[in-house]
LOGU-676420 format. One record per residue: x, y, z of N, C-alpha, C, O in turn. Coordinates in nm, 3 decimals, always signed. Layout:
# residues N
<pt n_east="X" n_north="Y" n_up="Z" ca_east="X" ca_north="Y" ca_up="Z" c_east="X" c_north="Y" c_up="Z" o_east="X" o_north="Y" o_up="Z"/>
...
***
This chain:
# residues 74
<pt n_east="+10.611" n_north="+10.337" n_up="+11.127" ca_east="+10.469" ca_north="+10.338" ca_up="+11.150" c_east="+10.399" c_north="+10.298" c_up="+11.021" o_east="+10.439" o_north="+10.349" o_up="+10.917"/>
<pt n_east="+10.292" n_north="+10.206" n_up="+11.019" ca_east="+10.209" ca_north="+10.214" ca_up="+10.917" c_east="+10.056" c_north="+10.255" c_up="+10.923" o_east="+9.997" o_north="+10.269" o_up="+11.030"/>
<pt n_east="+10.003" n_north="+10.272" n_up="+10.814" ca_east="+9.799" ca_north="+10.307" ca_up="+10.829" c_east="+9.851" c_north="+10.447" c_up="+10.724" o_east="+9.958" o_north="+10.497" o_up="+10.690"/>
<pt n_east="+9.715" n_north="+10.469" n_up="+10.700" ca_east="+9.733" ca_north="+10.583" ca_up="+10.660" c_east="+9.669" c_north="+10.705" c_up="+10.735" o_east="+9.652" o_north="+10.663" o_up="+10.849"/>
<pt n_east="+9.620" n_north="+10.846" n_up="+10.728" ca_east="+9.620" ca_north="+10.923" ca_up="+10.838" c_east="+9.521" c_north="+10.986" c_up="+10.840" o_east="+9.480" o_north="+11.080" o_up="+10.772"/>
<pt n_east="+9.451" n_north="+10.886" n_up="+10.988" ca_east="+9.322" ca_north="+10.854" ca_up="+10.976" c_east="+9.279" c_north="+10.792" c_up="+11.096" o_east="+9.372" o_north="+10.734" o_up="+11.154"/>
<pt n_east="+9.192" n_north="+10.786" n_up="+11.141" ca_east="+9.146" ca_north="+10.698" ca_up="+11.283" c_east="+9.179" c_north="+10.755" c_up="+11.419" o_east="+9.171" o_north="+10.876" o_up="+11.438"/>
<pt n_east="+9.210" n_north="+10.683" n_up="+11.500" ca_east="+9.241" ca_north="+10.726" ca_up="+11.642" c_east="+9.391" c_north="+10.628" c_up="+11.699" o_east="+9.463" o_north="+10.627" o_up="+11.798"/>
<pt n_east="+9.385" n_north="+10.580" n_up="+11.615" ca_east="+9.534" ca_north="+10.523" ca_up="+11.665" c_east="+9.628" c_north="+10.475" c_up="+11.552" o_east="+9.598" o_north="+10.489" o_up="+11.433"/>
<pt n_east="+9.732" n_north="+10.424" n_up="+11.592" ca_east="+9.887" ca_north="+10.377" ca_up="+11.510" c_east="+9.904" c_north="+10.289" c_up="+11.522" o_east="+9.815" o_north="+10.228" o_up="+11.583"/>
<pt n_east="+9.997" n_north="+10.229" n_up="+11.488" ca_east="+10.059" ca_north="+10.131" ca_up="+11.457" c_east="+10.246" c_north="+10.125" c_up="+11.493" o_east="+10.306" o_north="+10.181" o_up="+11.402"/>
<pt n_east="+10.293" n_north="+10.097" n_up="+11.547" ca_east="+10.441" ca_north="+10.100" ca_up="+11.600" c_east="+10.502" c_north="+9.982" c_up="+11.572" o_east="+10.479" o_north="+9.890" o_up="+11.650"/>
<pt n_east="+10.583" n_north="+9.959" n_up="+11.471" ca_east="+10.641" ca_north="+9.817" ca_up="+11.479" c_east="+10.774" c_north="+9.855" c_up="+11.555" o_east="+10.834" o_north="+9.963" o_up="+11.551"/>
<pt n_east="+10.808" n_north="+9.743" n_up="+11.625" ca_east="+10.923" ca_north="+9.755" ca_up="+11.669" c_east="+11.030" c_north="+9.641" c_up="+11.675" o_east="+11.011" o_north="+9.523" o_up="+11.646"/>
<pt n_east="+11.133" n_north="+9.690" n_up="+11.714" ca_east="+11.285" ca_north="+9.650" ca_up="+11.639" c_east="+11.262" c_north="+9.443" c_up="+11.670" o_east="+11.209" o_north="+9.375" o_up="+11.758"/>
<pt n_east="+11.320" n_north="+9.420" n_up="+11.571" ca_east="+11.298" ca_north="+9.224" ca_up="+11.607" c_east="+11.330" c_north="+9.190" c_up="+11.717" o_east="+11.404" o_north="+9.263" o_up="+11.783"/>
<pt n_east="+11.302" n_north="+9.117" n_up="+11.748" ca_east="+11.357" ca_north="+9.074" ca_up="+11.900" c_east="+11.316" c_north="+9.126" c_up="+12.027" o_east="+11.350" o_north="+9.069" o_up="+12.131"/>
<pt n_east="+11.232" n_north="+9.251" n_up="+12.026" ca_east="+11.160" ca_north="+9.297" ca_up="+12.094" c_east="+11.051" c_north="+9.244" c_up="+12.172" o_east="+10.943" o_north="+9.266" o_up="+12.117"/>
<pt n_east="+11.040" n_north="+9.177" n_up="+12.291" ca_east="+10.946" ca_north="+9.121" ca_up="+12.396" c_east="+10.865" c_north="+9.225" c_up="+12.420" o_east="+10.868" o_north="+9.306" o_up="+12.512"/>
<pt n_east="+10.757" n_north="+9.209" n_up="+12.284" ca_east="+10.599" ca_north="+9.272" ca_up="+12.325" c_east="+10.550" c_north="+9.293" c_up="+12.415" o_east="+10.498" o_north="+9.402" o_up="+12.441"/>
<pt n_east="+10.552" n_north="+9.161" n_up="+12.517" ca_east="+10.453" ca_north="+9.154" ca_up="+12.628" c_east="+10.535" c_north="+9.244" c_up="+12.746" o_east="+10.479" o_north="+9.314" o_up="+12.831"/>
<pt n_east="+10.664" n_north="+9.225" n_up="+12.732" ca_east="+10.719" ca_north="+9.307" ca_up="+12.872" c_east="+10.788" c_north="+9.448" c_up="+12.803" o_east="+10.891" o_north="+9.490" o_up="+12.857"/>
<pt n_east="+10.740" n_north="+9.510" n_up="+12.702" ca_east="+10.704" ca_north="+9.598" ca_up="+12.648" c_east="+10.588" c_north="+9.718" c_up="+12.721" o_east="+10.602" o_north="+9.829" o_up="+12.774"/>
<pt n_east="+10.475" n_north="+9.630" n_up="+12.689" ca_east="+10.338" ca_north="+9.711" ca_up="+12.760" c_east="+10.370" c_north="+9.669" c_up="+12.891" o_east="+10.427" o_north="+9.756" o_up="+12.956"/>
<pt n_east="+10.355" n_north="+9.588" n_up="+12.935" ca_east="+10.395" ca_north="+9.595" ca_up="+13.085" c_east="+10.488" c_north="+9.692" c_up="+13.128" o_east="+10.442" o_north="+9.773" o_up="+13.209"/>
<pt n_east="+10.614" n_north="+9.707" n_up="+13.095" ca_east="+10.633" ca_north="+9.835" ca_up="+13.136" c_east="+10.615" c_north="+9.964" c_up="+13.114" o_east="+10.677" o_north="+10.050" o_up="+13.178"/>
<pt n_east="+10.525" n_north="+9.993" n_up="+13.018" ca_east="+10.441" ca_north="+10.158" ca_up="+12.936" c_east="+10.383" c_north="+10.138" c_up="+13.086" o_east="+10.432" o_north="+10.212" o_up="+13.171"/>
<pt n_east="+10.284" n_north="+10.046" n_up="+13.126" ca_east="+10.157" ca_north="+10.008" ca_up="+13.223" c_east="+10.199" c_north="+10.057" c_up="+13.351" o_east="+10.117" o_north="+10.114" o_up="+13.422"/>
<pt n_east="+10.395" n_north="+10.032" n_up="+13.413" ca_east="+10.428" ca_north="+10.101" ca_up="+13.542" c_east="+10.446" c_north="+10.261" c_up="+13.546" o_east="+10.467" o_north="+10.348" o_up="+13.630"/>
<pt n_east="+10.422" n_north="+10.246" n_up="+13.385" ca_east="+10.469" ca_north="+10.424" ca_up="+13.376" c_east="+10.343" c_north="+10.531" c_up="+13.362" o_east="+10.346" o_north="+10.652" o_up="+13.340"/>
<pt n_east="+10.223" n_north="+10.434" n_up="+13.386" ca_east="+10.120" ca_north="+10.473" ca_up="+13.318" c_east="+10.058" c_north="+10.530" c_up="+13.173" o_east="+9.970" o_north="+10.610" o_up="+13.142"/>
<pt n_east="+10.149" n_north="+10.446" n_up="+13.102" ca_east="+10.103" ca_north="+10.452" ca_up="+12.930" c_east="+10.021" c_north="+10.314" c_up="+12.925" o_east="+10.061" o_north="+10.199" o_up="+12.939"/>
<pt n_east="+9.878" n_north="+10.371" n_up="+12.899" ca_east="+9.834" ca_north="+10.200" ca_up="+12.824" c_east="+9.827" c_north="+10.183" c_up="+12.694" o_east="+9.764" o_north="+10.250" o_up="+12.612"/>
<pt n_east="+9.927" n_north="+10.047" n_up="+12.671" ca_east="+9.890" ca_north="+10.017" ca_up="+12.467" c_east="+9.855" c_north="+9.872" c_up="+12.508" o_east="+9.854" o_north="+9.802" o_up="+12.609"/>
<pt n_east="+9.830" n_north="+9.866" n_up="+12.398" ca_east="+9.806" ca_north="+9.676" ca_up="+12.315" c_east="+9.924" c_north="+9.666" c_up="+12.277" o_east="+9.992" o_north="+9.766" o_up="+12.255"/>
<pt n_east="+9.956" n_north="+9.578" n_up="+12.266" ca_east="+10.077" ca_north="+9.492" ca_up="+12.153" c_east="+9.934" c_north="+9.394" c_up="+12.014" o_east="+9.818" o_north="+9.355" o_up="+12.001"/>
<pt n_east="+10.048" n_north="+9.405" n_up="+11.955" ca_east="+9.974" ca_north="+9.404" ca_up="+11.785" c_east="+9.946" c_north="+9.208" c_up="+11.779" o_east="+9.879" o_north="+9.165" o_up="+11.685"/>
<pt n_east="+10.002" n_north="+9.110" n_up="+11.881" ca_east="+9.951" ca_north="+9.010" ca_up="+11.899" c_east="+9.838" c_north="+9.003" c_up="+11.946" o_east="+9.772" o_north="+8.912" o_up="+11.896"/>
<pt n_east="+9.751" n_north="+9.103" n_up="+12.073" ca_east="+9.638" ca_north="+9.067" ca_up="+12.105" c_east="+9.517" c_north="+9.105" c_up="+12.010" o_east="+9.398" o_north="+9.131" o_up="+12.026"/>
<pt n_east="+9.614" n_north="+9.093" n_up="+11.893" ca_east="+9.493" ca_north="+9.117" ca_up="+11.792" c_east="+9.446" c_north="+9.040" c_up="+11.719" o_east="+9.331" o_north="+9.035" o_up="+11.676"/>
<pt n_east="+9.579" n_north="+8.939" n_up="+11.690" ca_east="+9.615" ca_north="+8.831" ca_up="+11.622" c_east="+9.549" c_north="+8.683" c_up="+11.609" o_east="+9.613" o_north="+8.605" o_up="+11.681"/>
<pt n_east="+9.502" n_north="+8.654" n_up="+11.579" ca_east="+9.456" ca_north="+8.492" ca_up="+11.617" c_east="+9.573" c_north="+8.431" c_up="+11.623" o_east="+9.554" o_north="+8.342" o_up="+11.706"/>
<pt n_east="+9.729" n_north="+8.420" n_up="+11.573" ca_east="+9.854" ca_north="+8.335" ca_up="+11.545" c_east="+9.926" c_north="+8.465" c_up="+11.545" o_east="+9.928" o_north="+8.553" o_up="+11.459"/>
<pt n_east="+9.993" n_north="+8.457" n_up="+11.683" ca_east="+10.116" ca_north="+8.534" ca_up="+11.681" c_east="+10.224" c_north="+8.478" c_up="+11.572" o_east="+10.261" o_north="+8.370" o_up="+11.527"/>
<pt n_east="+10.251" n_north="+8.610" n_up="+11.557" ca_east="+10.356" ca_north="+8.573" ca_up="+11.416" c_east="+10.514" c_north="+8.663" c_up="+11.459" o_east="+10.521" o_north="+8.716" o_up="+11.570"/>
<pt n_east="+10.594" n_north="+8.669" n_up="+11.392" ca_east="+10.726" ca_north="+8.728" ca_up="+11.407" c_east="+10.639" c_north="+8.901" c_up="+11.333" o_east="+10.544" o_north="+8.922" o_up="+11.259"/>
<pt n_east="+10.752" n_north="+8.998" n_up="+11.416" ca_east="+10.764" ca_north="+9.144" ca_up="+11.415" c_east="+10.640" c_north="+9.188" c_up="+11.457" o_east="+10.530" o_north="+9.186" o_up="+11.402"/>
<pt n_east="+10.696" n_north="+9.246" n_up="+11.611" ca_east="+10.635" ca_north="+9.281" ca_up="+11.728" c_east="+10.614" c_north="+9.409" c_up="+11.696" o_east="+10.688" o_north="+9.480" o_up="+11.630"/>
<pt n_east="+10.480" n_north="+9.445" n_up="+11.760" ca_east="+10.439" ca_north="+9.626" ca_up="+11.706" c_east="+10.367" c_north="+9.672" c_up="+11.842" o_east="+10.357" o_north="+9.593" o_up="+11.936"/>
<pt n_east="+10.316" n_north="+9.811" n_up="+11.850" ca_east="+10.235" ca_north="+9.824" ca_up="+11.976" c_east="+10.134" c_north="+9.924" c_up="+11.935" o_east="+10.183" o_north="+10.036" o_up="+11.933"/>
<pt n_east="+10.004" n_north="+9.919" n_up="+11.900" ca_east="+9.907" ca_north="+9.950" ca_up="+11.840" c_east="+9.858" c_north="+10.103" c_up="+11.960" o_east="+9.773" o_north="+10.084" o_up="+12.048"/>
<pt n_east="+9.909" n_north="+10.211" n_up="+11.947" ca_east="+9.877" ca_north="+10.336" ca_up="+12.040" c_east="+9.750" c_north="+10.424" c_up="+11.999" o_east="+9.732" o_north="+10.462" o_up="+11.884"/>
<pt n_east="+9.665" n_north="+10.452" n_up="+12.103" ca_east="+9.557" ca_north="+10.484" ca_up="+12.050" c_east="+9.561" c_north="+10.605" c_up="+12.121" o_east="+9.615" o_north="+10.600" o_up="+12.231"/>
<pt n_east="+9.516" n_north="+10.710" n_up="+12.083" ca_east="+9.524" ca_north="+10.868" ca_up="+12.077" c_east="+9.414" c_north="+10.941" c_up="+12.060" o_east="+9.404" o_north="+11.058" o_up="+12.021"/>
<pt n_east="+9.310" n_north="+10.845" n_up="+12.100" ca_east="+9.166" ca_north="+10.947" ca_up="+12.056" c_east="+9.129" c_north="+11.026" c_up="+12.172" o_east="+9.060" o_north="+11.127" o_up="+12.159"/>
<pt n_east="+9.174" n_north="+10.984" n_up="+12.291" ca_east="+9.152" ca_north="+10.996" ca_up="+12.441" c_east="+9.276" c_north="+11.086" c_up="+12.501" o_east="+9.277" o_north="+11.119" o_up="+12.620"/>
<pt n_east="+9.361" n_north="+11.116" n_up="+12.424" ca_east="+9.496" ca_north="+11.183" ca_up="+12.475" c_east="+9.530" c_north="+11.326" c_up="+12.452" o_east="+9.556" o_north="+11.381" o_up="+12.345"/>
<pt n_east="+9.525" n_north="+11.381" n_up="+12.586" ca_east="+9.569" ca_north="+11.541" ca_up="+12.593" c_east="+9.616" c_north="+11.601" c_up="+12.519" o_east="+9.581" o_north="+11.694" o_up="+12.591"/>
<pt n_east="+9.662" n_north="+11.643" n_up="+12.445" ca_east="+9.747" ca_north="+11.758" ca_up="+12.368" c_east="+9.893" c_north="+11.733" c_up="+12.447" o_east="+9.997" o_north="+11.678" o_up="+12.412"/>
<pt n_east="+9.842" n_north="+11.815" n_up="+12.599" ca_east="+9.936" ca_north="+11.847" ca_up="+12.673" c_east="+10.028" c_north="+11.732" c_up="+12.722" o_east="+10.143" o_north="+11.760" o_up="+12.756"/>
<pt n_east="+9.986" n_north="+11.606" n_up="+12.728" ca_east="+10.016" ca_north="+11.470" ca_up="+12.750" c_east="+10.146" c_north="+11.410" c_up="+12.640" o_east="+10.247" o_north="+11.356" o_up="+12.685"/>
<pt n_east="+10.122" n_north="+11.429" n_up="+12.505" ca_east="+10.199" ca_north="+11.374" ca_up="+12.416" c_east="+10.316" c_north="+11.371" c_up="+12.403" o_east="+10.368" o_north="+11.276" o_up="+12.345"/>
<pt n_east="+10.391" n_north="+11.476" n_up="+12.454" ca_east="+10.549" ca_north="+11.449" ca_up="+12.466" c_east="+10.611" c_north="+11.377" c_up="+12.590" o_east="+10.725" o_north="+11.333" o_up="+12.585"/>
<pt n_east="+10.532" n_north="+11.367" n_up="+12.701" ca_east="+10.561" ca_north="+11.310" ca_up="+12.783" c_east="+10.549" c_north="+11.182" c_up="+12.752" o_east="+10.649" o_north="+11.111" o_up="+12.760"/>
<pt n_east="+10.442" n_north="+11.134" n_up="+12.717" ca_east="+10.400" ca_north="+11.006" ca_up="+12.667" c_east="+10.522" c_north="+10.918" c_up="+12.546" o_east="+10.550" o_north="+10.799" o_up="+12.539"/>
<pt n_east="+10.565" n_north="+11.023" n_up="+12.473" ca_east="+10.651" ca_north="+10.981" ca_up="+12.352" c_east="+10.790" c_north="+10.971" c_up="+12.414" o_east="+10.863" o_north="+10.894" o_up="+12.351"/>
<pt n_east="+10.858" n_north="+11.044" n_up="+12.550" ca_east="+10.958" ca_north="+10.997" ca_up="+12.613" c_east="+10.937" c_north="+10.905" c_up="+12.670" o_east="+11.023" o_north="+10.821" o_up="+12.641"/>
<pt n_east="+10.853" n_north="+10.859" n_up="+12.755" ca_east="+10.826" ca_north="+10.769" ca_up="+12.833" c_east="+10.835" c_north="+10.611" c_up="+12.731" o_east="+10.894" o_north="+10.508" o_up="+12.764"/>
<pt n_east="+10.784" n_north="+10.628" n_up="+12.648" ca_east="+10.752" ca_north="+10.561" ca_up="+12.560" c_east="+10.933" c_north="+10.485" c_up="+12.498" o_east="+10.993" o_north="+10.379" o_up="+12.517"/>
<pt n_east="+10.958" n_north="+10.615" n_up="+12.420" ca_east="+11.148" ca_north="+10.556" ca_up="+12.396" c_east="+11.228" c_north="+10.531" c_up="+12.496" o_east="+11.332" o_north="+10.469" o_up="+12.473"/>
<pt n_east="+11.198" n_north="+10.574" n_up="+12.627" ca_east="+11.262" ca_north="+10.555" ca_up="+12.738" c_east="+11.305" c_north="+10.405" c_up="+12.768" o_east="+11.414" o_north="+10.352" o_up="+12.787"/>
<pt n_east="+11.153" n_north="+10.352" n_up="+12.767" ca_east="+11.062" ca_north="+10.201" ca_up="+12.790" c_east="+11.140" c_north="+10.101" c_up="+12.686" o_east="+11.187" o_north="+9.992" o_up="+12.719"/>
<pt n_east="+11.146" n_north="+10.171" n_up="+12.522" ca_east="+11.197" ca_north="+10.094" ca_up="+12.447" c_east="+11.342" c_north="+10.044" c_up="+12.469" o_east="+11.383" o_north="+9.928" o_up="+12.463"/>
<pt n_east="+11.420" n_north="+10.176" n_up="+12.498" ca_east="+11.560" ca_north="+10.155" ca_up="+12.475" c_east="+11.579" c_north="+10.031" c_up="+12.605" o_east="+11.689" o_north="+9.980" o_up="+12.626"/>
***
């Protein structure tokens, strides 16, 4: 993760080779919504991340969310 600790959301880089886009698409069947760190981008570049925002998120929500989440990755 990078940022420092602060704001409402993160930063997730993830492993090379990692297909961003069918990434969030599947958080999206599980009902997690993120960005990927290209729709931020003007020039997608190499090392894919997924920008999670947490200002809006339960307490009670977060571990579910964080399995779902590595579930998605692996």
């Amino acid at each position: 993760m990078d940022g420092v600790a602060a704001g409402l959301h993160l930063l997730l880089r993830l492993p090379p080779g990692t297909d961003e886009d069918a990434l969030v698409a599947a958080l999206a069947t599980r009902r997690i919504r993120v960005n990927g760190l290209n729709t931020y981008r003007l020039h997608p570049r190499p090392g894919p991340a997924l920008v999670l925002g947490y200002g809006r998120l339960p307490t009670a929500a977060i571990a579910g969310a964080v399995i779902s989440l590595a579930e998605a990755i692996e």
